[in-house]
C-alpha positions as protocol buffer text, in pm:
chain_id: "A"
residue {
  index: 1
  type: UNK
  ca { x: 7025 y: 9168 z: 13252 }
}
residue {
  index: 2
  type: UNK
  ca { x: 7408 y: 9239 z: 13181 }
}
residue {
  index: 3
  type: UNK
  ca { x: 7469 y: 9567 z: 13034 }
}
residue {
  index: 4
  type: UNK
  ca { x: 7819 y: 9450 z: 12924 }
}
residue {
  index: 5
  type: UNK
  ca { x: 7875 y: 9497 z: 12567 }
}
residue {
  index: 6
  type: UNK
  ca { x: 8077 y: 9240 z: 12377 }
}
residue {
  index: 7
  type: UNK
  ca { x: 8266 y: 9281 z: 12040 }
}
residue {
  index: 8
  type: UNK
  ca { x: 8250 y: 9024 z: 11751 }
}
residue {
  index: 9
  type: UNK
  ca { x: 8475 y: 9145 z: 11468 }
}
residue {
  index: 10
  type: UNK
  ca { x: 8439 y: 8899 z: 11141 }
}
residue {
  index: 11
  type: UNK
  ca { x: 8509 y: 8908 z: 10730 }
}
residue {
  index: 12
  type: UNK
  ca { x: 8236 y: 9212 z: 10659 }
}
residue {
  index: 13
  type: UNK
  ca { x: 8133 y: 8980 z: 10365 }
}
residue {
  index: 14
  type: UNK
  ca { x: 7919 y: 8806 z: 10579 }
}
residue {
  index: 15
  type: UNK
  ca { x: 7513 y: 8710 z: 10550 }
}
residue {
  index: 16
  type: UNK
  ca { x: 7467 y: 8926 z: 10894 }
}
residue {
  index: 17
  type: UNK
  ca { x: 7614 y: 9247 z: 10756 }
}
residue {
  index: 18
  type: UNK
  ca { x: 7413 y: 9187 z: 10470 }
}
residue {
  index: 19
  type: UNK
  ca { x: 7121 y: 9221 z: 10680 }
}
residue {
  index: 20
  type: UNK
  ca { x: 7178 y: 9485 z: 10866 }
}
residue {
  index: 21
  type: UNK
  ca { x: 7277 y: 9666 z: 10583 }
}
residue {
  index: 22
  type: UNK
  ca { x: 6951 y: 9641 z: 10358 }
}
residue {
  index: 23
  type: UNK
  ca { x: 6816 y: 9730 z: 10669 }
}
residue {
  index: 24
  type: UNK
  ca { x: 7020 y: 10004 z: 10711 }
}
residue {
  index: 25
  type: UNK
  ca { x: 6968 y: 10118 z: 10342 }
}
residue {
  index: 26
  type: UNK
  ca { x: 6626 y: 10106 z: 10377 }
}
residue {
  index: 27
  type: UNK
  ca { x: 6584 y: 10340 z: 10715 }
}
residue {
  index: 28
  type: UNK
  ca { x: 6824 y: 10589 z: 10514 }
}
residue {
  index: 29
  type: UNK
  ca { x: 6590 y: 10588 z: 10205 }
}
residue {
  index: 30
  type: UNK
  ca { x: 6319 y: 10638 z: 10404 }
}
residue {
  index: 31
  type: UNK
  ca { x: 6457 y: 10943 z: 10589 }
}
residue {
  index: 32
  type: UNK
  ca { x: 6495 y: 11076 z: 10211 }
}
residue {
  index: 33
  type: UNK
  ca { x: 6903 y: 11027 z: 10289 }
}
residue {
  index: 34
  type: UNK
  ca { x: 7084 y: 11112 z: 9928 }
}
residue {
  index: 35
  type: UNK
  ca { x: 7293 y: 10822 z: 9878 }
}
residue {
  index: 36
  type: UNK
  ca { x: 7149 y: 10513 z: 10125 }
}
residue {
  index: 37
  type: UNK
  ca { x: 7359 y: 10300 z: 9954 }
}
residue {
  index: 38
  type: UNK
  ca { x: 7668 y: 10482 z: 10163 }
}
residue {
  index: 39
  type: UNK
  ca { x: 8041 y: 10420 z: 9970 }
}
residue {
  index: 40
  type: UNK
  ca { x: 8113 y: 10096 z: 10039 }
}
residue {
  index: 41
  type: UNK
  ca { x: 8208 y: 9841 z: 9735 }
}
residue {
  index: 42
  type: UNK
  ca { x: 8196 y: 9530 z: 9657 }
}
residue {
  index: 43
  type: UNK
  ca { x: 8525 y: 9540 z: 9636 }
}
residue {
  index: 44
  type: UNK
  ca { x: 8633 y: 9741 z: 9934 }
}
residue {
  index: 45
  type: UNK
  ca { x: 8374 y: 9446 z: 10103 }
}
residue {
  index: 46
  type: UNK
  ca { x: 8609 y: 9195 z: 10008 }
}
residue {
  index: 47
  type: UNK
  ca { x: 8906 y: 9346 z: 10217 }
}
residue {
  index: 48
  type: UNK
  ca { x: 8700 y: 9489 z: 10513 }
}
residue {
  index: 49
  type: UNK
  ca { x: 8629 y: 9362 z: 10870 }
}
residue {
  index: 50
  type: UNK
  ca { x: 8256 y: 9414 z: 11068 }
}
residue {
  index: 51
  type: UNK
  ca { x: 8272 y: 9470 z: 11402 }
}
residue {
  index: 52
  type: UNK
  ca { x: 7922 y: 9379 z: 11602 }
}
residue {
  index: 53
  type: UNK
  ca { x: 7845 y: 9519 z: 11923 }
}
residue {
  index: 54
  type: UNK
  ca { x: 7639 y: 9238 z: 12115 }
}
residue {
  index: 55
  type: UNK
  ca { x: 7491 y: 9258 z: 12452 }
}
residue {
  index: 56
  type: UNK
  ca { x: 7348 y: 8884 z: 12558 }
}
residue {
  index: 57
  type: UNK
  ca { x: 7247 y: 8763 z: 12217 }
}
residue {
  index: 58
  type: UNK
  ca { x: 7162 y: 9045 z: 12089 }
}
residue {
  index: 59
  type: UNK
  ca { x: 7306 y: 9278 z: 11826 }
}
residue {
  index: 60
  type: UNK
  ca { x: 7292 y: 9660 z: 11904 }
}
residue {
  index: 61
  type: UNK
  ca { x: 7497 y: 9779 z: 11635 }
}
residue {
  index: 62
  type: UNK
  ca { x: 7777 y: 9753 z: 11329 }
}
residue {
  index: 63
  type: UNK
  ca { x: 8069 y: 9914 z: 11215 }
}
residue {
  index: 64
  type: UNK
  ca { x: 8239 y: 9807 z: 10880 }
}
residue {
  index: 65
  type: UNK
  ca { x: 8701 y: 9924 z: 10869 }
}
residue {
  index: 66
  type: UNK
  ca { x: 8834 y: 9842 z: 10562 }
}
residue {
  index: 67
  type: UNK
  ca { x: 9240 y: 9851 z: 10662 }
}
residue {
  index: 68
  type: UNK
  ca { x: 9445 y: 9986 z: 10389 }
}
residue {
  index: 69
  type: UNK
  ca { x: 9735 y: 9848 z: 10149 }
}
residue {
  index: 70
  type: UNK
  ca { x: 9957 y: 10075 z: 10151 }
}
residue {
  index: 71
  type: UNK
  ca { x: 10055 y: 10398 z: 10360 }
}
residue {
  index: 72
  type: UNK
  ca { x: 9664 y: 10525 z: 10344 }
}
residue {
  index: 73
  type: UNK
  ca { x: 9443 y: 10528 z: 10616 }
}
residue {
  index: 74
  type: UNK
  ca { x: 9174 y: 10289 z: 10694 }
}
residue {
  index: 75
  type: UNK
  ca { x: 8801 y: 10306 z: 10605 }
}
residue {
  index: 76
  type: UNK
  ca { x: 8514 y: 10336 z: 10816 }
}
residue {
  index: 77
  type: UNK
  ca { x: 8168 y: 10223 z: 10698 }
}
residue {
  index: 78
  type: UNK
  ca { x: 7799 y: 10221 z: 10817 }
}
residue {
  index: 79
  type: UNK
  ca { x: 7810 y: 10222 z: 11125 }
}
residue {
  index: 80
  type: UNK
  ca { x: 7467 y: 10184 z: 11243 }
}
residue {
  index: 81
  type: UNK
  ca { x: 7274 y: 10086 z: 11583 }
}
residue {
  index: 82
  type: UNK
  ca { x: 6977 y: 9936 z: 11628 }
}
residue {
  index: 83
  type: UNK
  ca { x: 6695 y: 10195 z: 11713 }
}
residue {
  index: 84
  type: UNK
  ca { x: 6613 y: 10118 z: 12054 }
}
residue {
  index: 85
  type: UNK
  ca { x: 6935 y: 10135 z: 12142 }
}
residue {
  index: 86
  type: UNK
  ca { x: 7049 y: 10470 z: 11995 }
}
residue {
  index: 87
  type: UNK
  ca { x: 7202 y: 10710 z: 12197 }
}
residue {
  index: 88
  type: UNK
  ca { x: 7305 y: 10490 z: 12474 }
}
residue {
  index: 89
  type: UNK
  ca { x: 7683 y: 10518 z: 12372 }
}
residue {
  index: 90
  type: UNK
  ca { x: 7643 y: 10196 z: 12166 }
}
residue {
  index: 91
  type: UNK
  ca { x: 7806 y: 10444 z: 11871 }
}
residue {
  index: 92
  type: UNK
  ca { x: 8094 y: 10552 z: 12087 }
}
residue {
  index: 93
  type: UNK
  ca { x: 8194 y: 10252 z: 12172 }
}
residue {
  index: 94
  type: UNK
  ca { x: 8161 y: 10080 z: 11825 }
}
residue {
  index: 95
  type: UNK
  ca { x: 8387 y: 10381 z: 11726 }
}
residue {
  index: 96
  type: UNK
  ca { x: 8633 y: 10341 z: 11971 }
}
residue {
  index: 97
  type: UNK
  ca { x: 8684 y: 9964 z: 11907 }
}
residue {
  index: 98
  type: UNK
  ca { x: 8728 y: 10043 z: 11560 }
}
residue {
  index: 99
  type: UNK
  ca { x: 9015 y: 10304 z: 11672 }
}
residue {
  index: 100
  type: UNK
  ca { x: 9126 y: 10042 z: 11886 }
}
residue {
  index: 101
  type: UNK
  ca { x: 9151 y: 9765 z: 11591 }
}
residue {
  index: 102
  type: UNK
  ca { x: 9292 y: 10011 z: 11348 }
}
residue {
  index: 103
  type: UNK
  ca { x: 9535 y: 10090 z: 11554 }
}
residue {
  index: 104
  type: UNK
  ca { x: 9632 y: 9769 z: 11648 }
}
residue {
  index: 105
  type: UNK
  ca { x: 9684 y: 9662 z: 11299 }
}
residue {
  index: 106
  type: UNK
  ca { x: 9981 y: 9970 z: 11269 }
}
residue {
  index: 107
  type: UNK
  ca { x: 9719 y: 10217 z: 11078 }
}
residue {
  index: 108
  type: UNK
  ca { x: 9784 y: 10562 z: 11147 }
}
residue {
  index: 109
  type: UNK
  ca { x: 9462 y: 10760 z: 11028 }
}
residue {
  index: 110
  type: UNK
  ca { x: 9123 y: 10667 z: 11013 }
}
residue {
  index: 111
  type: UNK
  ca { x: 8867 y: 10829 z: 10752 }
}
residue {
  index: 112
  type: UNK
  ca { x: 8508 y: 10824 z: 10643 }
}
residue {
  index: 113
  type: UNK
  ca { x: 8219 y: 11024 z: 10494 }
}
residue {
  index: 114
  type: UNK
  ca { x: 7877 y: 11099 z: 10589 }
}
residue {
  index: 115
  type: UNK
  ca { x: 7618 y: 11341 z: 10524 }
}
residue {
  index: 116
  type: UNK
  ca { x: 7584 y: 11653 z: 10698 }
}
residue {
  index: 117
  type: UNK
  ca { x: 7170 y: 11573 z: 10755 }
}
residue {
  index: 118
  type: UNK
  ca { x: 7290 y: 11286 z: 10998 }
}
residue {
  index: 119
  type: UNK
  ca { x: 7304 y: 11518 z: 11275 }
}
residue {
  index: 120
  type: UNK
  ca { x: 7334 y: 11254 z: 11553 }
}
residue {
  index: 121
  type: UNK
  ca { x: 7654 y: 11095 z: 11394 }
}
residue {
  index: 122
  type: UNK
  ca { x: 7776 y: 11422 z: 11269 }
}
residue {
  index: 123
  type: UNK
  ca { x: 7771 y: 11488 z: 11642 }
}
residue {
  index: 124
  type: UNK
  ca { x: 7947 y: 11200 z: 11788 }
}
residue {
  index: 125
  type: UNK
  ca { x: 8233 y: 11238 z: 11541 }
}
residue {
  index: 126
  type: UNK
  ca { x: 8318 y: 11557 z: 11664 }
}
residue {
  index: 127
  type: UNK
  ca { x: 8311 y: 11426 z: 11997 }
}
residue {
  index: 128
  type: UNK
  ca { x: 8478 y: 11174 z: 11910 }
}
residue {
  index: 129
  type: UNK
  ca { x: 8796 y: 11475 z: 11808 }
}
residue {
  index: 130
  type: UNK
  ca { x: 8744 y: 11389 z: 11421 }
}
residue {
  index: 131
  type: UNK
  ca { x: 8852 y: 11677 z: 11187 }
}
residue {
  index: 132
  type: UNK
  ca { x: 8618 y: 11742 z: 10920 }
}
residue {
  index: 133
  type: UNK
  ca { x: 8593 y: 11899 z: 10514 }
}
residue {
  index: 134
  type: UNK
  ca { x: 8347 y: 11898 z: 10280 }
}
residue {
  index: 135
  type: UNK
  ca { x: 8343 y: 11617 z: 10057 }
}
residue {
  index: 136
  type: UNK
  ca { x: 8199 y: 11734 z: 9748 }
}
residue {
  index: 137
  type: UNK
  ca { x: 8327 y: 11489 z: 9551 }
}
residue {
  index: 138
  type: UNK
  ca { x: 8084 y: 11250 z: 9714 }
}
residue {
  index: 139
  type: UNK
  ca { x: 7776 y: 11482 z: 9729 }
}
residue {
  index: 140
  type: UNK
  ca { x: 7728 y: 11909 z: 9860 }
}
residue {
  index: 141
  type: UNK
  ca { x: 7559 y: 11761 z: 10148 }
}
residue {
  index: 142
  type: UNK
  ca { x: 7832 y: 11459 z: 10254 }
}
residue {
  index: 143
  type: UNK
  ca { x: 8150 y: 11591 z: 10494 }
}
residue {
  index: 144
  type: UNK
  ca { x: 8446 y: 11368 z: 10495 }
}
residue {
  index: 145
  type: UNK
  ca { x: 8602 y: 11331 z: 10868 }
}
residue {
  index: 146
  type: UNK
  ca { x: 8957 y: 11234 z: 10967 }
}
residue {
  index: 147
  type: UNK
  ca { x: 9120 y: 11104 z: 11291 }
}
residue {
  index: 148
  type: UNK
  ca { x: 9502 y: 11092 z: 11315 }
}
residue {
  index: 149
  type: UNK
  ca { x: 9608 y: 10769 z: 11511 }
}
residue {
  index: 150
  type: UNK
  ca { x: 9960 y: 10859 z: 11557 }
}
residue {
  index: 151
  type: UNK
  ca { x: 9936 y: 10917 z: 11892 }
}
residue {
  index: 152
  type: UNK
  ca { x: 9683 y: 10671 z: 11943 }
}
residue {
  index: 153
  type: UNK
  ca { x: 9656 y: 10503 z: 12376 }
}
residue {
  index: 154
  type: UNK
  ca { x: 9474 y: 10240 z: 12425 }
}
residue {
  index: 155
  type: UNK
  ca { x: 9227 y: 10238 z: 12725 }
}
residue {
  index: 156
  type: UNK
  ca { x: 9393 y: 9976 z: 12885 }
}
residue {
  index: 157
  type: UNK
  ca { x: 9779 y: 9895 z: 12866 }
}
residue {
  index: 158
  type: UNK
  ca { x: 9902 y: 9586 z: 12891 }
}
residue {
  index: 159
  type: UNK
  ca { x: 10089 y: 9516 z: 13152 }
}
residue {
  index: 160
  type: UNK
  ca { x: 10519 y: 9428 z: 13108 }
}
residue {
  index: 161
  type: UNK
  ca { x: 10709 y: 9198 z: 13263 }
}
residue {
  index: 162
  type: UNK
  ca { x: 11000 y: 9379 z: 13416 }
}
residue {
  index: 163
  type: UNK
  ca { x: 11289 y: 9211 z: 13581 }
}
């Protein structure tokens, strides 16, 4: 078996991330999460990209960036993995691509909210050299993090053609 992971990165309004997401939802619910539902809109939807981490043909996991129209910095949104294949750095690297497309696209920040009872993700974020706040605009228990892109090097640099 290849343990390569592959990205697919499509409109986030898209039967798939519907899936996932009910699914998603659901697990949260279960867990007795306060808001399962997470912050993403329909209309936010409409202007957001899903990235899918595949490996073969499966899928191990989702992230949702909704870029911004102006100045502001992009969105992140459920990211989620499949549960056999949590904390095997599926999250990391669905993070990182994210950075990576966000990035590309000129965005200098990246921002999203969670609650503080997801202690895996809470985890990785930090890890991940996100700066964090309480949100309680959102809920006591959600923490809004915040990742400036400014100085933002990708893994691998192109090469240039020098003469």
């Amino acid at each position: 078996m290849d343990d390569t992971i592959d990205f697919l990165e499509t409109a986030a309004n898209c039967s798939l991330f519907h899936r996932i997401s009910a699914y998603m939802t659901a697990e949260l619910r279960e867990s007795g999460h306060d808001q399962p539902e997470g912050s993403l809109t329909v209309a936010d939807l409409q202007h957001a990209h899903a990235i899918f981490a595949c490996r073969e043909l499966s899928i191990l996991g989702m992230i949702v960036v909704r870029l911004p129209a102006d100045a502001e910095p992009a969105r992140l949104y459920r990211l989620w993995i499949v549960p056999s294949a949590r904390r095997s750095g599926i999250g990391r690297a669905l993070m990182m691509q994210a950075e990576r497309f966000v990035a590309g696209e000129g965005v200098q920040a990246i921002e999203f909210d969670t609650g503080q009872d997801l202690i895996p993700a809470v985890a990785l974020y930090r890890s991940l050299d996100y700066k964090e706040k309480p949100f309680l605009e959102r809920s006591p228990r959600s923490l809004l993090f915040r990742k400036s892109l400014a100085s933002f090097q990708p893994e691998f640099e192109r090469p240039t053609n020098t003469p």
